[in-house]
ZADOVEX-419656 format. One record per residue (C-alpha): residue in one letter; z, x, y. Coordinates in pm, whole numbers, padded with zeros to 5 digits, always signed. Last residue first. Layout:
N
aZXY;...
% end
This chain:
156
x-04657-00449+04747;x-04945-00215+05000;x-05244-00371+04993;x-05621-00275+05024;x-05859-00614+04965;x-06240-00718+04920;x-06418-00385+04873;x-06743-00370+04813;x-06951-00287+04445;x-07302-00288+04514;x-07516-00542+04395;x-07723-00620+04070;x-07448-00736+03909;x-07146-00802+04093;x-06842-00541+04117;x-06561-00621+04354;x-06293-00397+04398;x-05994-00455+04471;x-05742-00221+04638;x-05387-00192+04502;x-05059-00011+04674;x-04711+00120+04604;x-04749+00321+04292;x-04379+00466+04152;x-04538+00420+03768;x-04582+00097+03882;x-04646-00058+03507;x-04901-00314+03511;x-04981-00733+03542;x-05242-00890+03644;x-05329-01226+03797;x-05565-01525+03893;x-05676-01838+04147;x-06015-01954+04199;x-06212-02050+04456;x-06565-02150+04547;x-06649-02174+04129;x-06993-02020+03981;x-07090-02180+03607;x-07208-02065+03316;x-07259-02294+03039;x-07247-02262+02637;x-07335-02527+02406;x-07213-02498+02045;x-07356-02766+01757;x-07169-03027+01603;x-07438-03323+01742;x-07260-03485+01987;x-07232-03132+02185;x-06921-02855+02103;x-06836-02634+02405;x-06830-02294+02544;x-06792-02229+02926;x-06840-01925+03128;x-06690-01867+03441;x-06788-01683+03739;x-06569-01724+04014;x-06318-01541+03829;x-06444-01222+03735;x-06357-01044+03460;x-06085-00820+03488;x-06136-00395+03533;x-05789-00250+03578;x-05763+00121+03702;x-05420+00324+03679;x-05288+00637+03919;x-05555+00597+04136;x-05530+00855+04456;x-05379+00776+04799;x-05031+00874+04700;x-05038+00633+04433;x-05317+00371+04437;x-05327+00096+04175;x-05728+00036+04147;x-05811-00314+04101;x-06148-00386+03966;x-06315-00749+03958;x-06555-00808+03709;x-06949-00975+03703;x-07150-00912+03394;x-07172-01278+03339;x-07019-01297+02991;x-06724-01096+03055;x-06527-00869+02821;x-06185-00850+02826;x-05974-00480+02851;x-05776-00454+02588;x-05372-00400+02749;x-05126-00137+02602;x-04786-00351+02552;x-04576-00323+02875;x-04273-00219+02988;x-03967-00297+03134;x-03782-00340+03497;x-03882-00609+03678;x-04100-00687+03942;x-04270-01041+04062;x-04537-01086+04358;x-04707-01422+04457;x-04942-01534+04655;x-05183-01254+04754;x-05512-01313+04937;x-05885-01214+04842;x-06205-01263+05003;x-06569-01336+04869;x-06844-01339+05128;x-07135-01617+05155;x-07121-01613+05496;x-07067-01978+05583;x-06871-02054+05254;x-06683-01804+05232;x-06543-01791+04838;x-06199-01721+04783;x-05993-01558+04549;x-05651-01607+04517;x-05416-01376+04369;x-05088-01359+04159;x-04959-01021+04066;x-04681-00920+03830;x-04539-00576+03873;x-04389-00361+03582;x-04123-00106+03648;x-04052+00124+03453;x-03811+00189+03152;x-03663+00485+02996;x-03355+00476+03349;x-03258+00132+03245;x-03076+00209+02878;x-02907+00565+02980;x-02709+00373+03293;x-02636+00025+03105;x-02465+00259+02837;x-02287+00436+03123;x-02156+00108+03240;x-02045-00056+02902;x-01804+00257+02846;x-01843+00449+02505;x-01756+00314+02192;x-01646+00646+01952;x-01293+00644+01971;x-01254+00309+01883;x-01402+00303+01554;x-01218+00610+01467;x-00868+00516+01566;x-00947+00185+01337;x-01057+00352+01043;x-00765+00548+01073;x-00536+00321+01073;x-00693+00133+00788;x-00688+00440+00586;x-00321+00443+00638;x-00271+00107+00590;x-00446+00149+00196;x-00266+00435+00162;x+00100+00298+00246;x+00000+00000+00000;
% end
């Protein structure tokens, strides 16, 4: 019986002795991750000048990290590209299909697949990435058959 407490005891002085401090396990646990921002855009088509423009809505951080991303294919050829600037210079480039230019599959009367393109005046969209301590994001937009121009530079 005086064994059997003893090992107990010591079990006990053991267990306890090797739980460290909730604070300095927060510490270690937040300093691996980055930071990952969450984007929400509007994009706008001009309907006098025929000119696309962009403007923010939303903006979300938090501290984790994120899943390598595929990037999407689009049917039209047309993509958006946002370059997240650090120190002046890309640090990450996303290429996201375009979204005034949407493509549409469907099933007819008959069974069989139809697809459609069509162009939209607006639209609204997002991305997400790691910050890696970047502060800004330019977009790019790339039509085909045109030059690629820049729609928006902002600092978030």
């Amino acid at each position: 019986m005086k064994s059997l407490q003893f090992l107990f005891l010591v079990c006990i002085l053991i267990g306890c002795g090797t739980v460290k401090p909730a604070d300095e396990r927060l510490v270690k646990t937040t300093e691996n991750h980055d930071e990952i921002v969450f984007m929400a855009f509007r994009i706008k088509k001009d309907s006098l000048s025929q000119n696309h423009s962009i403007s923010l809505i939303n903006t979300t951080k938090t501290n984790t990290r994120i899943k390598k991303q595929t990037e999407p294919e689009s049917h039209s050829g047309n993509y958006l590209i946002a370059e997240i600037l650090k120190s002046g210079k890309p640090s990450q480039i996303i290429k996201i299909p375009h979204p005034l230019f949407v493509h549409f599959e469907y099933p007819d009367d008959s069974g069989r697949y139809i697809s459609k393109d069509a162009v939209l005046d607006d639209a609204e969209f997002f991305i997400r990435f790691e910050s890696h301590g970047a502060q800004t994001i330019r977009w790019i937009e790339l039509l085909k058959d045109q030059p690629q121009k820049e729609l928006l530079m902002l600092n978030f």
